[in-house]
FIKOLBA-726882 format. One line per 2 residues: number of its first residue (from 1); their letters; for each residue x, y, z of C-alpha. Coordinates in pm, whole numbers, plus 50000, padded with zeros to 5 digits. Example, Ala and Ser with C-alpha at 12.3 -4.5 7.8 and 13.67 -1.06 7.14 Angstrom:
2
1 = AS = 51230,49550,50780 | 51367,49894,50714
This chain:
564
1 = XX = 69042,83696,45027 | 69173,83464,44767
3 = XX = 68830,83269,44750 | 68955,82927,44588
5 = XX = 68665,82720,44552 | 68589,83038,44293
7 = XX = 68931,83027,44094 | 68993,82666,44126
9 = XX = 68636,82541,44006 | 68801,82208,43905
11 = XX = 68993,82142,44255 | 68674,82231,44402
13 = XX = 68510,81954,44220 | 68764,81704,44270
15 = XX = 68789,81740,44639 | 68398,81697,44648
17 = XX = 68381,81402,44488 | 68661,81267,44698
19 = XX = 68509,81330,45030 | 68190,81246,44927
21 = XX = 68301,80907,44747 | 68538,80879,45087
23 = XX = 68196,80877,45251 | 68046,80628,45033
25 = XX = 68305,80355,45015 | 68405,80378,45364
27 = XX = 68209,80300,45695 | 68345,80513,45932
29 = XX = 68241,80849,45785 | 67899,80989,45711
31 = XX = 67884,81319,45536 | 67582,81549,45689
33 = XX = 67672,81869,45439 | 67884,82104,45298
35 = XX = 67878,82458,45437 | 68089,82802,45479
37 = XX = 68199,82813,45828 | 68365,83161,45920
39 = XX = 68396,83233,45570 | 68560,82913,45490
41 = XX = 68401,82616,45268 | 68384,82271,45486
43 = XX = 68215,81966,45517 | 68059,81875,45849
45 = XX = 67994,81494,45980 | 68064,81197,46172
47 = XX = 68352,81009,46194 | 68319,80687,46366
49 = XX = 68640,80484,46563 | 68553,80184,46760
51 = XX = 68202,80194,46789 | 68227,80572,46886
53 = XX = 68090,80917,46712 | 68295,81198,46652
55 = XX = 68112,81466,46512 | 68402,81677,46286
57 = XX = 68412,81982,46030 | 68639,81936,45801
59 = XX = 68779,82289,45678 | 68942,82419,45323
61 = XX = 69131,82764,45452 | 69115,83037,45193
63 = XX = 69489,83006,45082 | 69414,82581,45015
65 = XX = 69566,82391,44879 | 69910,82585,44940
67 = XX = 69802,82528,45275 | 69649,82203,45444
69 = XX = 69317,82176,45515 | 69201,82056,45881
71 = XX = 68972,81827,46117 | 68850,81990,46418
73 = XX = 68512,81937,46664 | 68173,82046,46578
75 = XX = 68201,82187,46909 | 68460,82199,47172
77 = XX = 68632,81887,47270 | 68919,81757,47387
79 = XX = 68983,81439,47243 | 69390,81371,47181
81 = XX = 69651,81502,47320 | 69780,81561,46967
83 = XX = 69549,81830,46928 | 69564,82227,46974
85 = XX = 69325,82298,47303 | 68971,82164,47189
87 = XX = 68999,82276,46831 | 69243,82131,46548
89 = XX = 69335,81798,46502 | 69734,81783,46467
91 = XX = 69749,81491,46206 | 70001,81312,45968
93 = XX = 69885,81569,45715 | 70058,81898,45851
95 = XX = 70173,82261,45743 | 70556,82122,45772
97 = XX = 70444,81828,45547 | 70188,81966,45366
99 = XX = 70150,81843,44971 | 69942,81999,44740
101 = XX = 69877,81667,44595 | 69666,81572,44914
103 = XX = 69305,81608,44966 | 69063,81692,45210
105 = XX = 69013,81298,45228 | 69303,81238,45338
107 = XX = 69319,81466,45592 | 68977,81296,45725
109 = XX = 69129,80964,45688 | 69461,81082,45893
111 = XX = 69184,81213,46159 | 69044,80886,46155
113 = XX = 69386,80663,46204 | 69455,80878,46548
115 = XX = 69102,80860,46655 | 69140,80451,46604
117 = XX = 69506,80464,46717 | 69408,80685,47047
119 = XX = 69045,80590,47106 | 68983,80855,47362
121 = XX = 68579,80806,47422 | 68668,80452,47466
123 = XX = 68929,80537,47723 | 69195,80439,47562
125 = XX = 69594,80491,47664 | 69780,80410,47361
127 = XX = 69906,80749,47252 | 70020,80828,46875
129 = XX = 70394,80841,46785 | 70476,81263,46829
131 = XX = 70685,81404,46489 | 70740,81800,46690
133 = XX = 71076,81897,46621 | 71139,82248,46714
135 = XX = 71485,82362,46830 | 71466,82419,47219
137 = XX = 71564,82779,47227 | 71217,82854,46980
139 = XX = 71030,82646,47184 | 71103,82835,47504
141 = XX = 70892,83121,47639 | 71134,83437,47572
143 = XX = 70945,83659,47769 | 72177,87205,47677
145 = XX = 71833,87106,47828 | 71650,87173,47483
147 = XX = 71222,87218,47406 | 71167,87034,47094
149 = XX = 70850,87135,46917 | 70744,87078,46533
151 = XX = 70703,87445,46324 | 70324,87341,46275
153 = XX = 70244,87253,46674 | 70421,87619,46770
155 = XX = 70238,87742,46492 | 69875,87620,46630
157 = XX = 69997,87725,47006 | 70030,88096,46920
159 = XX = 69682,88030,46757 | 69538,87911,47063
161 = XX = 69453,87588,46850 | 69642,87372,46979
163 = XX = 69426,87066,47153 | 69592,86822,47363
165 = XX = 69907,86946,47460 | 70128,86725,47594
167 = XX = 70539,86657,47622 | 70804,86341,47629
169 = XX = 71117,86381,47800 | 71375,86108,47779
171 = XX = 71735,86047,47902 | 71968,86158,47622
173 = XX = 72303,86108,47729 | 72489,86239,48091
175 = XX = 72226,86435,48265 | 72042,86513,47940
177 = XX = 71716,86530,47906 | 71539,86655,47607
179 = XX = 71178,86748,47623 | 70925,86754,47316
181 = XX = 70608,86903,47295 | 70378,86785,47078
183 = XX = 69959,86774,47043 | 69676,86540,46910
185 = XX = 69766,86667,46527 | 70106,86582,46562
187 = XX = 69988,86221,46752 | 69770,86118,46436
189 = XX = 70069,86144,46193 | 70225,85806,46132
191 = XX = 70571,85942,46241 | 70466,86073,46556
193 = XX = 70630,86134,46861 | 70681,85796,47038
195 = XX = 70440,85746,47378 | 70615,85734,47704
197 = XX = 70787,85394,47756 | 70987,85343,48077
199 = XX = 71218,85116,47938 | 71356,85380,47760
201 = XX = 71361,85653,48031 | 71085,85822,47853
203 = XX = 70829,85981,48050 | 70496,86192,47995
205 = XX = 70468,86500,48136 | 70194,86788,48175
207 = XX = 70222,87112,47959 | 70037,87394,48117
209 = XX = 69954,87702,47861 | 69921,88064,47980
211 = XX = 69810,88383,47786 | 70032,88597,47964
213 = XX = 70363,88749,47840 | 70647,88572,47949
215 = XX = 70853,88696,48262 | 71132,88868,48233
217 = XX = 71498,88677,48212 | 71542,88641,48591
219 = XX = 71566,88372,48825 | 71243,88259,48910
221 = XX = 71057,88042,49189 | 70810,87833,49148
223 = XX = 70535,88081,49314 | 70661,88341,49111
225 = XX = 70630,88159,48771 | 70248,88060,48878
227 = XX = 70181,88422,48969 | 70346,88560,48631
229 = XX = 70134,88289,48479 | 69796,88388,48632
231 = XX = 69664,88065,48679 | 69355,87988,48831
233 = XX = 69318,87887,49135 | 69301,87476,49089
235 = XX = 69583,87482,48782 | 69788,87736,49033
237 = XX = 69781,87464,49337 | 69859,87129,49085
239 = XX = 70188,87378,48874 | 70316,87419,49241
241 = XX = 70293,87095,49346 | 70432,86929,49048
243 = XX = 70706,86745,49025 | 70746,86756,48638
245 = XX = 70558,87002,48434 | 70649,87232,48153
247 = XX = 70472,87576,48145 | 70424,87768,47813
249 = XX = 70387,88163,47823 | 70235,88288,47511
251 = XX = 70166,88659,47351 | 70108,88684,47014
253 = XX = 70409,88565,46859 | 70585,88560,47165
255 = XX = 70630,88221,47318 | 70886,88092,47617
257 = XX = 70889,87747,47794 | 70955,87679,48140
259 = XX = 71008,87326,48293 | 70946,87240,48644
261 = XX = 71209,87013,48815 | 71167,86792,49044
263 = XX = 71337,87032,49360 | 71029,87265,49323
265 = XX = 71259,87504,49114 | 71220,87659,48735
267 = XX = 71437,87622,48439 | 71325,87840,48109
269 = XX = 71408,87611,47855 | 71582,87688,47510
271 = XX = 71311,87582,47227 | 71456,87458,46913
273 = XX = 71153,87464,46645 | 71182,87151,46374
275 = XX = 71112,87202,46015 | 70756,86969,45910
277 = XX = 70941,86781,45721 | 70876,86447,45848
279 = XX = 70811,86181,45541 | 70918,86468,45335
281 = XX = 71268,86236,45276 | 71145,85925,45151
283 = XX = 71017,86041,44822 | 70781,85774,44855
285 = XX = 70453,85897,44690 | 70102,85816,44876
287 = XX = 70004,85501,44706 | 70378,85370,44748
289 = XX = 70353,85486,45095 | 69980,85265,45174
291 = XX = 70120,84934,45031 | 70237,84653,45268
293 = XX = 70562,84460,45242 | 70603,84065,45405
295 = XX = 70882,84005,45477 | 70975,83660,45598
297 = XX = 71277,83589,45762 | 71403,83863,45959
299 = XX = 71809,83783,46034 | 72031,83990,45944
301 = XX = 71971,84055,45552 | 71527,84045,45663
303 = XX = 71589,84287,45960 | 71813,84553,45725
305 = XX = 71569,84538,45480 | 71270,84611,45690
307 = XX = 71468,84916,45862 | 71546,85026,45489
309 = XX = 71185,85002,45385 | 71060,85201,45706
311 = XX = 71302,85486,45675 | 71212,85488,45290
313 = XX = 70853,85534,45389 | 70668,85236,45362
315 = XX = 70507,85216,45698 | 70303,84877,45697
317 = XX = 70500,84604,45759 | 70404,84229,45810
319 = XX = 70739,84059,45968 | 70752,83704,45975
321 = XX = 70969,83450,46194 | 70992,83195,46453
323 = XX = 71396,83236,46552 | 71581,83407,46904
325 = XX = 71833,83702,46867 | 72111,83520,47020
327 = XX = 72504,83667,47101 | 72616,83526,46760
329 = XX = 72341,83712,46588 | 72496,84073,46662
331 = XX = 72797,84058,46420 | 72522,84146,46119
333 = XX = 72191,84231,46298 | 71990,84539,46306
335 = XX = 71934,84449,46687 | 72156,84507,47004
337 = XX = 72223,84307,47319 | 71853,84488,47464
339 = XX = 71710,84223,47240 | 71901,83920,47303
341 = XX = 71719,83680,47438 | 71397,83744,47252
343 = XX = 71268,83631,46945 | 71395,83840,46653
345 = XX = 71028,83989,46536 | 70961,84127,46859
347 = XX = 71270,84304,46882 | 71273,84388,46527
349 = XX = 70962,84557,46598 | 70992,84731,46877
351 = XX = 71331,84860,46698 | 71084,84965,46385
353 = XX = 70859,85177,46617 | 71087,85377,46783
355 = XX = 71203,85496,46434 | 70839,85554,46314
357 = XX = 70619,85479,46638 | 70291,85531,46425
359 = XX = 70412,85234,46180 | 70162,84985,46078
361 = XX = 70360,84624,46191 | 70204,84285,46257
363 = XX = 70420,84010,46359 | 70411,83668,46306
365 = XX = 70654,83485,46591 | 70688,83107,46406
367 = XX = 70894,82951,46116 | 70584,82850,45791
369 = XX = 70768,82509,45808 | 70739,82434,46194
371 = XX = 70452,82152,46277 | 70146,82390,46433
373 = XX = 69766,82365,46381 | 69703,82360,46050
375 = XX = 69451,82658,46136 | 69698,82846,46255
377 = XX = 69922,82779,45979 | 69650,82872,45710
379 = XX = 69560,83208,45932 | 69922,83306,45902
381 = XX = 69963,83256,45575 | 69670,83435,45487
383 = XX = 69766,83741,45677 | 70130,83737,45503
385 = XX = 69949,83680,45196 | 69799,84009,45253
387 = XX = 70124,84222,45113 | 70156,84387,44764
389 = XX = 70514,84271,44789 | 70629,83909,44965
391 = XX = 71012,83909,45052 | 71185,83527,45120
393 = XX = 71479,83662,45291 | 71484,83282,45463
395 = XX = 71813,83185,45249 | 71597,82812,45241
397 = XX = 71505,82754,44885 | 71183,82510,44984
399 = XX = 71021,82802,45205 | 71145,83035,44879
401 = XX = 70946,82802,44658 | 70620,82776,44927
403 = XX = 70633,83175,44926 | 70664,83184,44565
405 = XX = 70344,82978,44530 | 70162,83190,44771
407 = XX = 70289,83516,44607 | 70166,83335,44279
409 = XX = 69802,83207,44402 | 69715,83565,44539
411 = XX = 69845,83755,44288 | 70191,83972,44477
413 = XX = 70485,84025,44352 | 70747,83808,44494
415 = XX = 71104,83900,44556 | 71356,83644,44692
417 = XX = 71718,83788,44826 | 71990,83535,44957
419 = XX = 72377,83617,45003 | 72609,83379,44903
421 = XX = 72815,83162,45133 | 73146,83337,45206
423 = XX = 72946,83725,45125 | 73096,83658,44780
425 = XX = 72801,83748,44612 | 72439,83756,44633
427 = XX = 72118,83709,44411 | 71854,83911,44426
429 = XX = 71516,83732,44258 | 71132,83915,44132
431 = XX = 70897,83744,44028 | 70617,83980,43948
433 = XX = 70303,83797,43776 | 70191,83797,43511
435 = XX = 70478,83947,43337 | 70771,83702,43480
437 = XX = 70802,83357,43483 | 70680,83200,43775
439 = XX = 70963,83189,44026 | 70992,82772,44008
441 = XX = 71098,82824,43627 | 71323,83126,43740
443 = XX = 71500,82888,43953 | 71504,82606,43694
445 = XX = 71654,82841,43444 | 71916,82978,43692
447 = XX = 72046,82653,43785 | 72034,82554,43404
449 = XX = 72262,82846,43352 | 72499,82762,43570
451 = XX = 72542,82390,43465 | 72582,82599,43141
453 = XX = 72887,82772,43255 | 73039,82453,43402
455 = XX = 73017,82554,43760 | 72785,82491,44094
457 = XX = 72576,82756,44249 | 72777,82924,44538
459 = XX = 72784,82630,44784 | 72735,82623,45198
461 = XX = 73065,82571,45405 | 73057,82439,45736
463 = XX = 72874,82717,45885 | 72595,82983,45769
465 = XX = 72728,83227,45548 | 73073,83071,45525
467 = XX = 73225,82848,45241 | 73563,82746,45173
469 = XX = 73818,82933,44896 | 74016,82727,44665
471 = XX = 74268,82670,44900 | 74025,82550,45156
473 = XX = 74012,82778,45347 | 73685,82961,45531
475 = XX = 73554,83318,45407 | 73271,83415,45652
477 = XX = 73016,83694,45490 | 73089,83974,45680
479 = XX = 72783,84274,45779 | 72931,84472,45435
481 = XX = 72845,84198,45240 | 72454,84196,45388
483 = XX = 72421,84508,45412 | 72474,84575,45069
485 = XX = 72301,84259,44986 | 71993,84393,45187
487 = XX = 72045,84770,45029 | 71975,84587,44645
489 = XX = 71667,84422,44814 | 71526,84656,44936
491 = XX = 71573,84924,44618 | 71402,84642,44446
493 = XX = 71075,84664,44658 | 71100,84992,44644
495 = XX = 71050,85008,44260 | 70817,84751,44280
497 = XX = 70602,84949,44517 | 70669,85298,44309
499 = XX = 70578,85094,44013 | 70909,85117,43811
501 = XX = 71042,84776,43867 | 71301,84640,43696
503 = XX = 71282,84559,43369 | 71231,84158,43308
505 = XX = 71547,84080,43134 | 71738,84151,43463
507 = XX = 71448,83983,43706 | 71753,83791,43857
509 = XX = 72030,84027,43974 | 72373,83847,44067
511 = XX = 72565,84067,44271 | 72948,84005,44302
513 = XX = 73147,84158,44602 | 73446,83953,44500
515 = XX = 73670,83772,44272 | 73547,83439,44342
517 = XX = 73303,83212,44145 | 73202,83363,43833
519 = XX = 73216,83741,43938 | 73553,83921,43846
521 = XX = 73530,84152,44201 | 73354,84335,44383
523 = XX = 73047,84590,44181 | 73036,84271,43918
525 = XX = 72684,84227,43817 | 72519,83944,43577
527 = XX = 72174,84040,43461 | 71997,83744,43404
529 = XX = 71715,83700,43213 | 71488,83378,43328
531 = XX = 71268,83434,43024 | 70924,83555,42960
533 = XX = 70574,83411,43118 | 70462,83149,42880
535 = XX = 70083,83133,42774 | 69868,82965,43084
537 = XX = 69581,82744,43014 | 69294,82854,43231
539 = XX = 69216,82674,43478 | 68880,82419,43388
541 = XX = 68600,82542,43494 | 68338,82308,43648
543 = XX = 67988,82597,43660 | 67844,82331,43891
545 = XX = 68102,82357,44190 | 68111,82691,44184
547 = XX = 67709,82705,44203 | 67717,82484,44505
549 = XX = 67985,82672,44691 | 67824,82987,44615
551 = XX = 67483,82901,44705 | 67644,82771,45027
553 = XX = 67810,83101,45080 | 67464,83264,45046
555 = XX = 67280,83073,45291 | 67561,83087,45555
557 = XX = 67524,83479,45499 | 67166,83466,45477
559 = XX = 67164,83289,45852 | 67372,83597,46014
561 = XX = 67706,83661,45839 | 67948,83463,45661
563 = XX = 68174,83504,45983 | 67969,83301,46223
């Protein structure tokens, strides 16, 4: 946790005296206390609209004030129908309009003017103007026959240490089906083999192990195999009756595989043993290999760069983003027409795992800048707050700069990758604290450079990822142009993560692919150096706030948990 009211004594003291001065100047709120309600600090009392009580807490997320705080109940109620079941308020003061500037009072005092506008315990009818604006296509409800077996799995069979056997068979291509076998060891390994999923024509099946020496290369029956196995007599009955099994005859080093197919018959299966080499490719050490990476925006740069990441080894993923995979998505997307129709995280996901099925990777299904519960939108950023690394692969500068912030406030290291209109470039920003600038100056500087050089930033077209040549005509960035842009992003991250990133006089990369704006062609790159941190001034600190909020922390803990 970022615990605020501890690092920000002197916003902690301001919004105090607001709400409390709120309270004294105005009639229609009484403060009762402040308080830490699951693990959050608020202040709890009554808010008063036409002669009615409204008993509200008014809470201060962990991530304020990048994010809003809210208004909800004291207890459940449904009093507006601009309100998220019978908990938060949705108010003028939201995470799509959010200013740090604002204060807890004025989130009570927006609570107030729908409470007066709606007056629902008064039975009221007038309703409060709406502001949701989300796209309708978001807002909809998207609902050779070969024995593969791992060197180390073979290895504890012929031990007799294998527990757990089981096998996955799965529809290769015409009237292929591969089979592995694999055990609990090989299930707890992050890249594991992937569980049965029938939307993939993968299915579990039974592996039955005798001690026997295999028969001899014949055709065989089914009663034959059981009797060369020497089964007892329950295993002997279910082997015969199965429909899909595989059978595994082992003597010392000696070991054979049968499968049973569906006709009652026996096919002795060719085995094909795979190195333990798993992870062994990524040359990702341990620590690199723990750390989590948010990325937010997963198109077709986010999506290449979370694929990237995985097969590099870095197995904890948080993916953030509130769009549909669409038709016109597949020219540059990691996803296929399987996924059209859903929204991109979930596919993206889905895609991840059945690369590394024991990969770590929470979702996050909205846009930051969408109007939601303020809870909500303080939850999520919390729990994308949560990686060592935060990617903006948005292209949108203002959710660049909220991320930034966020990145800043929790101490991450913040990387920012956006291809140029027309694929003619792309820039590749990192931000790690406290050795760069913060990425707000970066950007400042960037901009500054290129008023410098007499020439705009790369400019938009009439479409996303187009602009228009000299001659006026379009140049669309094409999937080389990502997925080289996304191949630099994600080789950033990756140093980050292996601590070696790059050095801070070439925190901004500008990547030309061809001779347009300032690059000469294609492998062009400008290093550009945003400058160095500058000396902060701490934060004030006010020893009194923090007393009171810890003190409140302590009793809430003291009454059964910090959590309740």
């Amino acid at each position: 946790m970022k615990f605020w009211w501890l690092l920000e004594s002197a916003r902690l003291a301001a919004e105090i005296a607001a709400v409390e001065a709120l309270a004294g100047d105005e009639g229609w709120f009484d403060l009762e206390r402040w308080r830490f309600h699951e693990k959050m600090f608020c202040a709890e009392g009554v808010l008063t609209a036409h002669g009615h009580r409204y008993p509200v807490r008014l809470i201060y997320p962990d991530q304020y004030p990048e994010v809003p705080a809210w208004v909800e109940p004291q207890g459940e109620a449904r009093w507006s129908a601009h309100q998220y079941g019978t908990g938060t308020l949705c108010l003028e003061l939201r995470p799509d309009n959010w200013n740090a500037a604002a204060t807890g009072a004025d989130v009570l005092r927006s609570a107030y003017n729908l409470l007066s506008i709606e007056n629902p315990l008064g039975g009221g009818e007038a309703r409060a103007p709406s502001a949701h604006d989300i796209g309708e296509l978001q807002a909809y409800g998207w609902w050779e026959f070969p024995v593969l077996i791992g060197a180390a799995c073979l290895a504890r069979i012929r031990d007799g240490a294998a527990v757990g056997l089981n096998a996955v068979r799965w529809f290769a291509h015409d009237d292929l089906w591969p089979i592995m076998i694999h055990d609990e060891a090989d299930r707890s390994l992050m890249q594991r083999p992937p569980d049965a999923d029938f939307y993939s024509w993968r299915t579990a099946i039974p592996v039955y192990v005798s001690e026997n020496p295999p028969p001899a290369p014949r055709a065989l029956d089914r009663a034959g195999l059981v009797r060369a196995a020497a089964f007892d007599f329950m295993t002997a009955a279910i082997v015969e009756a199965s429909t899909a099994a595989v059978v595994i005859f082992r003597a010392g080093e000696q070991v054979e595989i049968f499968h049973l197919t569906e006709d009652g018959g026996t096919f002795r299966r060719h085995v094909l043993v795979l190195p333990d080499e798993l992870g062994a490719r990524s040359a990702r050490a341990e620590g690199a290999m723990s750390k989590r990476v948010t990325i937010v925006g997963t198109g077709s740069v986010g999506s290449k760069i979370a694929e990237t990441l995985l097969r590099s080894g870095v197995h904890h993923l948080t993916l953030v983003d509130g769009d549909v995979m669409l038709p016109g998505n597949l020219e540059r997307h990691v996803l296929d027409w399987r996924d059209v129709g859903f929204r991109k995280v979930h596919g993206l996901r889905r895609h991840l795992l059945h690369i590394v099925p024991g990969a770590d990777i929470q979702v996050i299904d909205t846009n930051l800048n969408w109007q939601r519960s303020a809870k909500t939108h303080a939850w999520q950023v919390e729990v994308l707050s949560g990686g060592d690394v935060i990617l903006d692969a948005t292209g949108d500068p203002a959710t660049s700069l909220f991320l930034a912030a966020v990145a800043e406030a929790n101490g991450r290291a913040f990387v920012s990758v956006e291809v140029f209109e027309g694929g003619i470039g792309a820039a590749i920003a990192t931000c790690i604290a406290p050795r760069d600038p913060p990425f707000v100056e970066g950007r400042a500087t960037f901009l500054a450079w290129c008023d410098a050089q007499g020439i705009k930033p790369p400019g938009a077209g009439t479409r996303r990822y187009e602009m228009l040549d000299a001659g006026g005509e379009p140049i669309v960035a094409d999937d080389a142009a990502v997925t080289m842009t996304a191949g630099h992003g994600a080789r950033t991250i990756l140093d980050i993560l292996d601590g070696s990133p790059t050095s801070p006089d070439s925190a901004w990369l500008l990547l030309g692919y061809r001779k347009e704006w300032l690059f000469d062609g294609h492998g062009h790159t400008i290093r550009l150096n945003v400058g160095e941190r500058g000396e902060r001034t701490a934060p004030e600190e006010v020893p009194e706030a923090i007393s009171f909020a810890v003190n409140l922390y302590k009793e809430r803990a003291n009454e059964g948990g910090a959590g309740g």
